[in-house]
C-alpha positions as CSV (number, residue, x, y, z in Angstrom):
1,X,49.4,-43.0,-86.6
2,X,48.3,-40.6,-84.0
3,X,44.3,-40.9,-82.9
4,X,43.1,-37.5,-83.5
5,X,40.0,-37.4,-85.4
6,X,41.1,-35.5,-87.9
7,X,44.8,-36.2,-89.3
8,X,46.7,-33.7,-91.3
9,X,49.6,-34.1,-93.3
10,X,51.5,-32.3,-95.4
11,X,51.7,-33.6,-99.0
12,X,54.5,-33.1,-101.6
13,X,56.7,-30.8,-100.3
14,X,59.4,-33.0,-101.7
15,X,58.5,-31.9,-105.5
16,X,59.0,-28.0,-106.7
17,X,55.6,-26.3,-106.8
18,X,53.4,-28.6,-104.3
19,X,50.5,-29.2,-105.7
20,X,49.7,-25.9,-107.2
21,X,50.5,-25.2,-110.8
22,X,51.4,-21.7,-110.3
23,X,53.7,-19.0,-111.3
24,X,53.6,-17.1,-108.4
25,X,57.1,-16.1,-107.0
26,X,56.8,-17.6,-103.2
27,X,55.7,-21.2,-104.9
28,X,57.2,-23.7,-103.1
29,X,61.0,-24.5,-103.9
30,X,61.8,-28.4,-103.0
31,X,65.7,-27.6,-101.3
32,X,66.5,-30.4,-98.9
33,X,67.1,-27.3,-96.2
34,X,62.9,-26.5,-96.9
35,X,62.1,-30.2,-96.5
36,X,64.1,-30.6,-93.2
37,X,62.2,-27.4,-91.9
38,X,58.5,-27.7,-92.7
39,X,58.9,-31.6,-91.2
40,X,60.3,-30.1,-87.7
41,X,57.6,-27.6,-87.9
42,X,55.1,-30.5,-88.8
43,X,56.5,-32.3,-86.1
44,X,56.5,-30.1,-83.3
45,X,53.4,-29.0,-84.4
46,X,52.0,-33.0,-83.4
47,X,50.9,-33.5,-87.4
48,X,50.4,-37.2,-88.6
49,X,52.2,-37.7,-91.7
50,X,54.9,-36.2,-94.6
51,X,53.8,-37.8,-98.1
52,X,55.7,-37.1,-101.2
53,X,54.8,-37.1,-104.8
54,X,56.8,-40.0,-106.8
55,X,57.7,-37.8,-110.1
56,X,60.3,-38.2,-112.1
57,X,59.7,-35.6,-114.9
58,X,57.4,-32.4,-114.8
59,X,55.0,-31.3,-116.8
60,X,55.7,-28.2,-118.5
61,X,55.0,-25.1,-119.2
62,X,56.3,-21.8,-117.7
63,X,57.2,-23.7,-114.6
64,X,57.7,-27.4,-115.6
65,X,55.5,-28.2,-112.7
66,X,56.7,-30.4,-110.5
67,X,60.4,-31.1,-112.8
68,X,62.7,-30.8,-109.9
69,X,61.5,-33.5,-107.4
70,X,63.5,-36.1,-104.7
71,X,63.5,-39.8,-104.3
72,X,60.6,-40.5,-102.2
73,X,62.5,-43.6,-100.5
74,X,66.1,-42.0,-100.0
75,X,63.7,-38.7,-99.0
76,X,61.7,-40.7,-96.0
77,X,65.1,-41.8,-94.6
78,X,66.1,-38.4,-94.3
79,X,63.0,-36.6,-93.0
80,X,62.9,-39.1,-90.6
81,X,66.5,-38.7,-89.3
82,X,65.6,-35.0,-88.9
83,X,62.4,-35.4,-87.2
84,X,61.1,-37.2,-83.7
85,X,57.6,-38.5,-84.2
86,X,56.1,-37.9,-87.8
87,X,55.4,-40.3,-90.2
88,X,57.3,-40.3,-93.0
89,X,55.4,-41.9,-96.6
90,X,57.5,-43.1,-99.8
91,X,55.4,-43.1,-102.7
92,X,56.6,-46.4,-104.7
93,X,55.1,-47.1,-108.3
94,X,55.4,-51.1,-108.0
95,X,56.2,-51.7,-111.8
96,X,59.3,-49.8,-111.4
97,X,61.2,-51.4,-108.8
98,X,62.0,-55.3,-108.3
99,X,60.0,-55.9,-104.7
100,X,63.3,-57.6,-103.0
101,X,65.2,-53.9,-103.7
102,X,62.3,-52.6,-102.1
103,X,61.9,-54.0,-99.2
104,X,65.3,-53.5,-98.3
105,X,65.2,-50.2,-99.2
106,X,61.6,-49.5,-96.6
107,X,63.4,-51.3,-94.0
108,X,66.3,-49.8,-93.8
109,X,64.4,-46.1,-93.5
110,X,62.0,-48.0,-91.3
111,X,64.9,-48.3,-88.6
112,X,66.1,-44.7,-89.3
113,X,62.6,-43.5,-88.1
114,X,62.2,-46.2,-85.1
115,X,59.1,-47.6,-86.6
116,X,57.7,-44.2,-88.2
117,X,57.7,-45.4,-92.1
118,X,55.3,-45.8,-93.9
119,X,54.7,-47.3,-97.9
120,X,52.2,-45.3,-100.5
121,X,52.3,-47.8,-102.7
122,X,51.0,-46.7,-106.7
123,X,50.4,-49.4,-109.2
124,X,50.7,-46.8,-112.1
125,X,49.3,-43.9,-113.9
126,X,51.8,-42.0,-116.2
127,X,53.0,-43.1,-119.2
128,X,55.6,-40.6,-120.4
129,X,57.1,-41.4,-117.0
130,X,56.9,-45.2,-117.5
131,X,58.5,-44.7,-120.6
132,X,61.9,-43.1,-119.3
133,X,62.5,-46.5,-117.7
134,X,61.5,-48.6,-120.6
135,X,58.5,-50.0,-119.1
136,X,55.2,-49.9,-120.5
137,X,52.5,-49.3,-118.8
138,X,50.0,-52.0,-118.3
139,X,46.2,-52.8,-118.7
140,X,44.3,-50.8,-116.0
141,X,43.2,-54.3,-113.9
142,X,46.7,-56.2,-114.8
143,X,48.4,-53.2,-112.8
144,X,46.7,-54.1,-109.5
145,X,47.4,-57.6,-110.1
146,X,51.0,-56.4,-110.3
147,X,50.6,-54.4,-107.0
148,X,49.2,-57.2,-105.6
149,X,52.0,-59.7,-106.2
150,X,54.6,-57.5,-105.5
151,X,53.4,-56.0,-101.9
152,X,52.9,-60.2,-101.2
153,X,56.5,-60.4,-101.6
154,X,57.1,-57.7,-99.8
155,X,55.2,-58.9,-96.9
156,X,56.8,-61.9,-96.9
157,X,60.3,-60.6,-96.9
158,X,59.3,-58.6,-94.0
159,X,57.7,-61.5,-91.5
160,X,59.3,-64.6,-92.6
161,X,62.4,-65.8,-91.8
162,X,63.2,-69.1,-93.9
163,X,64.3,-68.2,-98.0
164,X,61.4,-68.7,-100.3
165,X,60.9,-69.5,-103.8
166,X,58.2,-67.1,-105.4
167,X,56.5,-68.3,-109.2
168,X,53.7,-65.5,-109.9
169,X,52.6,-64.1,-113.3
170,X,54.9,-61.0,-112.7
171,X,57.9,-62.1,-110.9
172,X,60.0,-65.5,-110.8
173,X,61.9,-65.5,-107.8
174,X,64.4,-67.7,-106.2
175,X,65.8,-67.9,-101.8
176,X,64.5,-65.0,-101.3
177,X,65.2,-63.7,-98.1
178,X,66.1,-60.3,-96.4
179,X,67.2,-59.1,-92.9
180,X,66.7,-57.2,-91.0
181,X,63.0,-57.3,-90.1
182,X,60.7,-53.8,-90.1
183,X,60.5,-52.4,-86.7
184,X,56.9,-51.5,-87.4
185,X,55.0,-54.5,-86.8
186,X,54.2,-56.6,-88.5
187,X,55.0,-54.2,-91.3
188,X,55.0,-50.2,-92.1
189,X,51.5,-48.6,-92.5
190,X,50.4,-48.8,-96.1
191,X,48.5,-46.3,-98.1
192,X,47.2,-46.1,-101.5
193,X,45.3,-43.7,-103.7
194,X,42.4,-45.3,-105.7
195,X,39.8,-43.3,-107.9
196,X,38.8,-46.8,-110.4
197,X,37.0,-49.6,-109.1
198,X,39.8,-51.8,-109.4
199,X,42.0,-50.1,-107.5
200,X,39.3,-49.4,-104.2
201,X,38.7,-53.1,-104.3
202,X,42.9,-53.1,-104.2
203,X,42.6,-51.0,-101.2
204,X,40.2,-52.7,-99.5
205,X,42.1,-55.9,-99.3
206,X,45.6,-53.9,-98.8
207,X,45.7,-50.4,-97.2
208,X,45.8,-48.7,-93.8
209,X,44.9,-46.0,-95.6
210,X,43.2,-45.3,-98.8
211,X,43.2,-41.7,-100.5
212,X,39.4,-40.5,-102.8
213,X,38.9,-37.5,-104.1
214,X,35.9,-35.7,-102.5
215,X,34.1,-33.6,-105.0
216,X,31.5,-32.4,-103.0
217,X,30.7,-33.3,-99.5
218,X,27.2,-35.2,-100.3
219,X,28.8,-37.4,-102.8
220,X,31.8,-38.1,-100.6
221,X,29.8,-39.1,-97.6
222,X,27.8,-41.8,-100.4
223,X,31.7,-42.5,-101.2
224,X,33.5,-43.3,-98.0
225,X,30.3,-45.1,-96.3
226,X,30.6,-47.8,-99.6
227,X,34.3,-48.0,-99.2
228,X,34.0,-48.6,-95.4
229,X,31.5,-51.4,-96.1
230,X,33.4,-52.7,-98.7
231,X,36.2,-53.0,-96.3
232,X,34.1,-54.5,-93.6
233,X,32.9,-57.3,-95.2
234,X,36.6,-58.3,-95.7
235,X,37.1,-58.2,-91.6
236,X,39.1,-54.6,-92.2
237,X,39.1,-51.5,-90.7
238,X,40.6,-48.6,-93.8
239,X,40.6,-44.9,-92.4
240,X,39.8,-42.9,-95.7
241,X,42.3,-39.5,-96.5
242,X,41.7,-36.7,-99.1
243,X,44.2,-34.3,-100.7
244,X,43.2,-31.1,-99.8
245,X,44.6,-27.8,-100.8
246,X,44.5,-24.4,-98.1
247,X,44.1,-20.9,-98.5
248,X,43.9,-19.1,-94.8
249,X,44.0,-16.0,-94.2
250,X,43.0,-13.0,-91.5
251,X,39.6,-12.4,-93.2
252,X,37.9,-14.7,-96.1
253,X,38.0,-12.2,-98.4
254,X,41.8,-12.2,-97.9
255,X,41.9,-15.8,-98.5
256,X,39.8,-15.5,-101.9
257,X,41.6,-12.7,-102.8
258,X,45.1,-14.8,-102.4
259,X,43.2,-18.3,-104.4
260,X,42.2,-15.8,-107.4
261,X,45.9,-14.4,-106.9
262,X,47.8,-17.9,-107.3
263,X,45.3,-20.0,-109.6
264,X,43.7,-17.9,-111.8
265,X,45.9,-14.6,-112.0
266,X,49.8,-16.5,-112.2
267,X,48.0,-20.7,-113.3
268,X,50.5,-22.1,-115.2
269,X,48.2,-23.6,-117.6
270,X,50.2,-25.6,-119.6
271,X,50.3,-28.3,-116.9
272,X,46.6,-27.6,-115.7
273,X,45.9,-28.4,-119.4
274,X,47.8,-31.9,-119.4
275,X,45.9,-32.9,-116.2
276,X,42.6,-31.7,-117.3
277,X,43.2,-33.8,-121.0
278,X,45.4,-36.6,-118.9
279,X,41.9,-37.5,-116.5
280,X,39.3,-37.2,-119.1
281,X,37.7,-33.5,-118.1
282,X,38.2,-31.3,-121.5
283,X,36.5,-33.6,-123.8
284,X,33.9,-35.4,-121.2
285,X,30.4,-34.6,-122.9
286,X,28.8,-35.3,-119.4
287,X,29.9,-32.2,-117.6
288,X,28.7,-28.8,-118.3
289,X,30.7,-26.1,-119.1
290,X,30.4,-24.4,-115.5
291,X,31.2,-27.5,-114.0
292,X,35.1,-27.8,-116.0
293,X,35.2,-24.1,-115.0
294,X,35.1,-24.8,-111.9
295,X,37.5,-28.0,-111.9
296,X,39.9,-26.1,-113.8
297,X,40.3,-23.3,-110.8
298,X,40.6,-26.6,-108.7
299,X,43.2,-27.8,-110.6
300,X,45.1,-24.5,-110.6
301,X,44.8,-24.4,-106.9
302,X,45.9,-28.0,-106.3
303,X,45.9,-30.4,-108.8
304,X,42.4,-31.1,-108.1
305,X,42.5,-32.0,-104.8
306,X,39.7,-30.6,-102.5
307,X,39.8,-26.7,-101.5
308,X,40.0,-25.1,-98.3
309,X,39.9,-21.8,-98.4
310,X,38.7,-18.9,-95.9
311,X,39.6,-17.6,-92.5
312,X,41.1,-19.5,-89.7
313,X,37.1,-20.1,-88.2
314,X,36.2,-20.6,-91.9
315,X,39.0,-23.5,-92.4
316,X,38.2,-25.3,-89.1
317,X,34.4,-25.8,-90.4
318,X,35.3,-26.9,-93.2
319,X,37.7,-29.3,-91.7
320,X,34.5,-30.1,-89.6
321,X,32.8,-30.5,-92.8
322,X,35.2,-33.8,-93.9
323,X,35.6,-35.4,-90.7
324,X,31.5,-35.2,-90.5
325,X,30.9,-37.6,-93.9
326,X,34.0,-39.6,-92.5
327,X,36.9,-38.2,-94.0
328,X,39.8,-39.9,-91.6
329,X,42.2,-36.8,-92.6
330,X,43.9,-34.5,-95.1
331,X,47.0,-34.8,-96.9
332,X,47.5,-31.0,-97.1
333,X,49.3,-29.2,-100.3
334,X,50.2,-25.1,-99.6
335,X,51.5,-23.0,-102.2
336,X,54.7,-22.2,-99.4
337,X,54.9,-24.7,-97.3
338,X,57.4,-23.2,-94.5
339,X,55.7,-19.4,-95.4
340,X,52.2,-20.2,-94.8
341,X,52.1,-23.2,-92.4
342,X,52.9,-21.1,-89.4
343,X,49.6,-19.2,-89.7
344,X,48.1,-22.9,-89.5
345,X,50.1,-23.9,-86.6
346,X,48.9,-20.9,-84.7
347,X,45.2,-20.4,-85.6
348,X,43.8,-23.6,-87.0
349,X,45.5,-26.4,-84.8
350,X,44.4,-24.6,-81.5
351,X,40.3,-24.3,-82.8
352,X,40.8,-27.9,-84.1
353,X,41.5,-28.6,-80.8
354,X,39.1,-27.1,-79.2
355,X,36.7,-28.6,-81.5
356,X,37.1,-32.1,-80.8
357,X,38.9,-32.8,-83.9
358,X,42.6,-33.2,-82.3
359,X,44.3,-33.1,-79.5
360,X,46.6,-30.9,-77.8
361,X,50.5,-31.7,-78.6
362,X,52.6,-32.7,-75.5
363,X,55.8,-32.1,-75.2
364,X,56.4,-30.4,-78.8
């Protein structure tokens, strides 16, 4: 991945909606022809990374939030057919797929992109979804003991070249074997997204890249330095990404003006509702009443992920803010993608620039 200081991605353009639960008209409508055309425009604009959601039902309401979705794996081939330099992520939930389908599957889009693929890898979460494929979902810490067997596999598939046999507590394999190697070496960057214990001390061991959610930039900072450690002591390096949503506009009042528009004015609450119950926040006794006020309008805005919102000078310090308590990048979610990333092209990437935070693009 590029060396700017601050990365930026964009982050589930491959699912109707983004990340916002909202009515609005203009929200973001997954066609193949809008995927192919925020990726060049991510591209040429030097960004790091495309990372899709891995849905395979919505979750209702007016909009069935995020119903229509593609195939992350089949979706990183194309994007990077279409595209020059970006990373493109699949987002794999391990219990789903048999690790030998896999890794042929990441190779093969690994050689599409020369090299530019790259594995989210989940170890599960949802268990309606779980549920279409007749698969329950496991015990919190026997999921990451999954994960961890089956990206060993994987790994092996991908560096050795002699069969194998593979006896585990999940999977009873026999000659394994696969060709051709990744072109990424020794295999694809690997990211995963971790709020539980279990699954930072997964990350630790595994990822590249490991995704927190920042709640507020003082107990972020506490956040990343502890994961950072954690990851030291193990003789590794993992950069550390949030989801981020953005609101820019002209003036900050604009850009207010557009949040309240979107996610309170036209939420879709039906699916804010299921996340809120889903992650524990109606019923927690713990947090006040203004503080699930205020993770609702989070949630409307971007399924909880951290909120940038304000004008161009505004976004950049806030930006700032992150890469100051060690935030390695965002994965970014906009309510248009290909409608509202040009603004960010042309005011934001030039003062991140000139900031420090990335570097000019060459060549675009």
């Amino acid at each position: 991945m590029a060396d700017n200081t601050f990365k930026i991605g964009i982050f589930a353009a491959n699912c109707d909606g983004g990340i916002a639960p909202t009515t609005v008209p203009e929200r973001w409508q997954p066609t193949w022809e809008n995927n192919v055309e925020i990726a060049q425009m991510a591209d040429d604009s030097g960004l790091e990374f495309m990372l899709p959601l891995g849905r395979w039902a919505g979750s209702g309401g007016e909009t069935d939030h995020n119903a229509v979705s593609f195939e992350t794996v089949v979706w990183a081939g194309g994007i990077l057919a279409a595209t020059k330099r970006i990373i493109a992520f699949s987002t794999l939930h391990v219990a789903l797929i048999n690790p030998v389908f896999a890794a042929k599957q990441m190779v093969t889009a690994d050689h599409m992109g020369k090299g530019r693929f790259g594995l989210n890898i989940v170890c599960g979460w949802n268990e309606d979804e779980f549920g279409m494929f007749g698969v329950s979902l496991k015990e919190h810490q026997r999921r990451y003991e999954q994960g961890e067997e089956w990206l060993n596999i994987v790994k092996r598939i991908w560096t050795e070249t002699e069969p194998f046999d593979f006896a585990g507590a999940f999977y009873d394999l026999k000659n394994v074997r696969g060709e051709p190697k990744p072109i990424s070496k020794p295999w694809p960057l690997i990211m995963n997204a971790a709020t539980s214990l279990e699954g930072r001390d997964f990350s630790a061991r595994n990822a590249d890249y490991l995704f927190r959610i920042v709640t507020t930039l003082d107990a972020g900072r506490d956040d990343i330095a502890s994961v950072r450690a954690d990851a030291k002591a193990l003789g590794r390096d993992v950069g550390v990404f949030t989801n981020a949503y953005v609101v820019c506009r002209p003036t900050q009042k604009e850009a207010e003006d557009y949040h309240h528009y979107y996610a309170v004015e036209h939420a879709d609450e039906e699916p804010i509702n299921a996340m809120f119950v889903g992650r524990g926040i109606r019923d927690n006794p713990n947090l006040s009443d203004a503080v699930k006020a205020a993770l609702w309008k989070r949630t409307a805005g971007g399924n909880g992920a951290y909120p940038i919102i304000g004008d161009p000078d505004s976004v950049v310090s806030q930006m700032q803010a992150l890469s100051d308590i060690g935030v390695s990048g965002i994965a970014m979610g906009l309510v248009n993608y290909t409608d509202h990333f040009p603004y960010i092209r042309d005011e934001v990437l030039p003062r991140l620039e000139r900031a420090g935070l990335r570097q000019e693009v060459k060549n675009a």
